[in-house]
N, C-alpha and C positions, 0 to 999 in steps of 0.2 A: 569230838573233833569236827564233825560234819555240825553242829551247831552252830562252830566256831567260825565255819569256814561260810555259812551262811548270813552270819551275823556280818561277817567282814564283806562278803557280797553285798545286802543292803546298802553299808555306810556307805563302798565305793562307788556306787548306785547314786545313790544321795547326793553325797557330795560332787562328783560329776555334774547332776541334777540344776544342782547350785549353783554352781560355778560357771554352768551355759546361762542358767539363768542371771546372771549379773548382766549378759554382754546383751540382755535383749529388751525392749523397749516400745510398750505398744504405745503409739497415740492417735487420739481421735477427738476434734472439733468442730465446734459449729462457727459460721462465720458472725451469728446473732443467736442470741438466746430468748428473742422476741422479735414475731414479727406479723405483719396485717394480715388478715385469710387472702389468702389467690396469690401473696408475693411468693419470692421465693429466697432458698438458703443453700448456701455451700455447705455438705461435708465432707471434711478428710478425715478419713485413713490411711495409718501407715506405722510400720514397725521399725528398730532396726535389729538387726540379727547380725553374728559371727558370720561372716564369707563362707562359702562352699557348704554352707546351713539349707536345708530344705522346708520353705513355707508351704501348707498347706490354706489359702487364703477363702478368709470367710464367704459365702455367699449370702448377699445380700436382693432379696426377690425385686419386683415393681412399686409393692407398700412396706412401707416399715409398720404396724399395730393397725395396720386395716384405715388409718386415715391419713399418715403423712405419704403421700405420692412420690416417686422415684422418677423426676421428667430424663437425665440425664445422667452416663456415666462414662469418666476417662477410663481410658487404660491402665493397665496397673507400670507403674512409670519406676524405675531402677537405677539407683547411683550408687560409686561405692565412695567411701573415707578415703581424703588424700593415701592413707599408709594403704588403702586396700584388705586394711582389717574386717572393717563394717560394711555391710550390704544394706542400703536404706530402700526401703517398699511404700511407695506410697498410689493412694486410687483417692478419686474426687468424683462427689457425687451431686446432683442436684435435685435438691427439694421440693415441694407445696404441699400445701393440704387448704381444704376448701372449708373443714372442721372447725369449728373456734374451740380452744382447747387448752388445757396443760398435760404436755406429751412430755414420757419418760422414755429414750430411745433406747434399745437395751444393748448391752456390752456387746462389741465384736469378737468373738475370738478366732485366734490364729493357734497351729500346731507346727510345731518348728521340731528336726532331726537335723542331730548332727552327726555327718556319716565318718566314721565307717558305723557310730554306733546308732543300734537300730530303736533307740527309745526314742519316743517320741515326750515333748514335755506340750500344756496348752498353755499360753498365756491369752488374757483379755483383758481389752479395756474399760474403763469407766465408763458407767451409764450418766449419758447427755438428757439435757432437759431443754424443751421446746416450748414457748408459750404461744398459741396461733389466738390474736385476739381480732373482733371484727373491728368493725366500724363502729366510732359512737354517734347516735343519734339522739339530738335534744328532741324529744318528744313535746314539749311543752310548747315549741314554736310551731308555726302553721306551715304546710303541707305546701311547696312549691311547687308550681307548676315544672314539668318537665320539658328543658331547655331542646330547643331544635337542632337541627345538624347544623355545624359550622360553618360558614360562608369560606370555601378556599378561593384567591383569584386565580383567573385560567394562565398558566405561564405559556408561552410561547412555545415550546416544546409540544403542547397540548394544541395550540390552532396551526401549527405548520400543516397538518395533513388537510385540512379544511383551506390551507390559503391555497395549497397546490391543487387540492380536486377543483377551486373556485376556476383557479388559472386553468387547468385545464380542458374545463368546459366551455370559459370563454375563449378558448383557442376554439374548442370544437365548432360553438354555433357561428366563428367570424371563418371558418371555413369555410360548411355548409351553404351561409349567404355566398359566400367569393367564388364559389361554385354553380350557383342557380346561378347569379348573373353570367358568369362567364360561358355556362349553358346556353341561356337566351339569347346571348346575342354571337353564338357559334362561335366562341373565341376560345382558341388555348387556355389551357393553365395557366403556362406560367410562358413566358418570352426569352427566350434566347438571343443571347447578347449577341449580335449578326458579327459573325469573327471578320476582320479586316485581312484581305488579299492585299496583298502589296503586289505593286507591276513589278518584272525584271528589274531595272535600271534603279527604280526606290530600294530593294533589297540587296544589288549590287555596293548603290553609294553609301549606306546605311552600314553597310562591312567593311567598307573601305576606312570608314572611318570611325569602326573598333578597330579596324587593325592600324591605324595612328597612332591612335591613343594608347594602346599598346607596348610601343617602343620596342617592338622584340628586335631588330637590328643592334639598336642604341646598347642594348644588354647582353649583345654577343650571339644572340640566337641569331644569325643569319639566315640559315637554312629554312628553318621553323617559318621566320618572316617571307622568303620569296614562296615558297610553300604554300603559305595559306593564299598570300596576294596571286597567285597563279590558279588557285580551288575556286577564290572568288569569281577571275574574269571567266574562264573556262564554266563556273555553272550559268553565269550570265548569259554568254552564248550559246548553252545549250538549251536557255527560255528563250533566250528571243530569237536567234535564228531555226532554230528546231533540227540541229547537227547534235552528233553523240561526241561532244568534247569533252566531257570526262574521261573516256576511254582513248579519246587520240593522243599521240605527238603532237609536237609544236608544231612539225614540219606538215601533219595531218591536215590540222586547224588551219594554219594559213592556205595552204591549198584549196580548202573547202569555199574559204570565204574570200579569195582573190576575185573572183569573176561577179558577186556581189552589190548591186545598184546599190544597194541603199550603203554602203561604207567608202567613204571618201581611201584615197589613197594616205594621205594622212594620217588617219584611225589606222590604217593598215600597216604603219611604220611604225604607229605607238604600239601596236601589239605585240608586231615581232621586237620590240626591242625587252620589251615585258618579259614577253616567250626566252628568248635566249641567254640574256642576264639570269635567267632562276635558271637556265638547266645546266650553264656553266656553273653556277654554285652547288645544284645539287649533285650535278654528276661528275665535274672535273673539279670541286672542291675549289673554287675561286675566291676572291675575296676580295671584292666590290668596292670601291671608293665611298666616304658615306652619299656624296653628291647622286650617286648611280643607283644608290637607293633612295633615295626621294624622288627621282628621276621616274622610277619603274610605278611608285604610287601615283605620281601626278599622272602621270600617261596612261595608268589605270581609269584613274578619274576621268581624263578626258576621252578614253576612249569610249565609256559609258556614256557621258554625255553629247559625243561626236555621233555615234549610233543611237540615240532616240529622237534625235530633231527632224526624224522623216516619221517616227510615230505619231509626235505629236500634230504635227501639219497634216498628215494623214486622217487624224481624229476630228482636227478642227474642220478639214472640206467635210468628211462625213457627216458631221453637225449639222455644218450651212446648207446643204443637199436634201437633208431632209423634209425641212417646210416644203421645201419647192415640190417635192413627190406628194405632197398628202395635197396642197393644192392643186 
């Protein structure tokens, strides 16, 4: 009985045995079966196995038989069969050998369980064949002289750093000159652009007429427009008469400058009509004829230009005056 029952142990053994083994498949190739000494060659390995199978995967050192060289190895790379039956393994290796030779690579093998059962089966593959031949040399011909290094031309990329140090330096030495000289004869560096003062009356008219051009009445900003044409007159008078009329009333400003030699009575009408037109708009909310705003600009204008023609005649005796003191 116990013979029997051994007997029937084996075949189930067996045939198990068999039956994993149909579903498995080692393969392993070269990309060439010949090739020059120092090139090189691909090989793959790679199985497939039943799913949820356990490979124990070959190791393969840095030489295969002491002369074929191992430069290069993938990772062992994993996919399974659309149905996910098959689990396919494969690893890529790369060759040389420096030998000239006929190499026989020898079989990989792999050991595969399928669990729960704990036997292990080995399968391996076919030994590959390598032929590493050198170079032929007709001996018979004469010995060539050994050719020189190759003429590469220089690309651009290669003299940029030479055209910038060139530029560079010739910035440096047109310094260094620009500097002794400007040394020797005690001069500055460099010269600044002498900034232009404008008198009162030029920065006055010069405003007046961005605030023309403007149009802010014409577009409804009323306010805005007497506004600024009242910031203009009042800072004018506060350059040329030397009163703090940005901080007064209208009623301030005229005051200050009633008693005034140099402003015609005149000038004196155009101002307060200036004055009081903007602070009935800004403060009693008025709304002005447009006439009574072109009114307030011209009267601007002329009062600017009614108060410098004692400057200028002022400046021109002072001129004339002069010769006469130095003689």
């Amino acid at each position: 009985m116990r013979k029997n029952i051994f007997i029937s142990l084996i075949i189930v053994v067996f045939l198990a045995q068999k039956v994993l083994s149909q579903d498995i498949n080692v393969v392993t190739r070269l990309d060439t079966n010949a090739m020059l000494i120092g090139d090189q060659v691909r090989l793959n390995i790679g199985i497939s196995v039943p799913a949820k199978s356990l490979v124990t995967w070959p190791l393969i050192g840095d030489t295969i038989l002491g002369h074929i060289l191992v430069l290069n190895r993938t990772k062992i790379d994993s996919a399974f069969s659309p149905d996910r039956k098959i689990l396919k393994l494969n690893q890529k290796f790369l060759l040389t050998s420096f030998d000239s030779g006929f190499y026989a690579i020898p079989p990989v093998r792999f050991y595969i369980q399928q669990p729960p059962d704990t036997v292990k089966i080995a399968r391996q593959s076919e030994p590959l064949f390598l032929n590493v031949h050198s170079v032929h040399v007709d001996t018979t011909l004469a010995i060539k002289p050994i050719k020189g290094p190759i003429k590469i031309p220089i690309s651009f990329r290669e003299m940029l750093p030479w055209i910038i140090g060139g530029v560079l330096v010739i910035a440096l030495v047109s310094f260094i000159i620009y500097y002794l000289r400007k040394r020797k004869k005690a001069e500055p560096l460099f010269r600044l652009k002498p900034r232009i003062s404008l008198l009162p009356h030029e920065t006055a008219l010069m405003e007046l007429e961005k605030l023309r051009i403007k149009k802010l009445w014409q577009s409804g900003k009323i306010k805005e427009y007497h506004t600024e044409l009242t910031e203009i007159i009042r800072k004018y008078i506060q350059e040329r008469f030397g009163i703090m009329a940005m901080e007064m009333t209208s009623e301030e400003i005229m005051e200050s400058l009633k008693d005034n030699m140099e402003i015609s009575k005149g000038a004196l009408d155009k101002l307060l009509q200036i004055l009081l037109l903007a602070d009935l708009v800004k403060f009693a909310k008025a709304q002005p004829l447009p006439s009574q705003h072109e009114l307030s600009l011209e009267n601007a204008i002329a009062f600017v230009k009614d108060t410098i023609l004692r400057i200028v005649e002022q400046k021109e005796v002072t001129e004339l005056k002069e010769p006469a003191m130095i003689n």
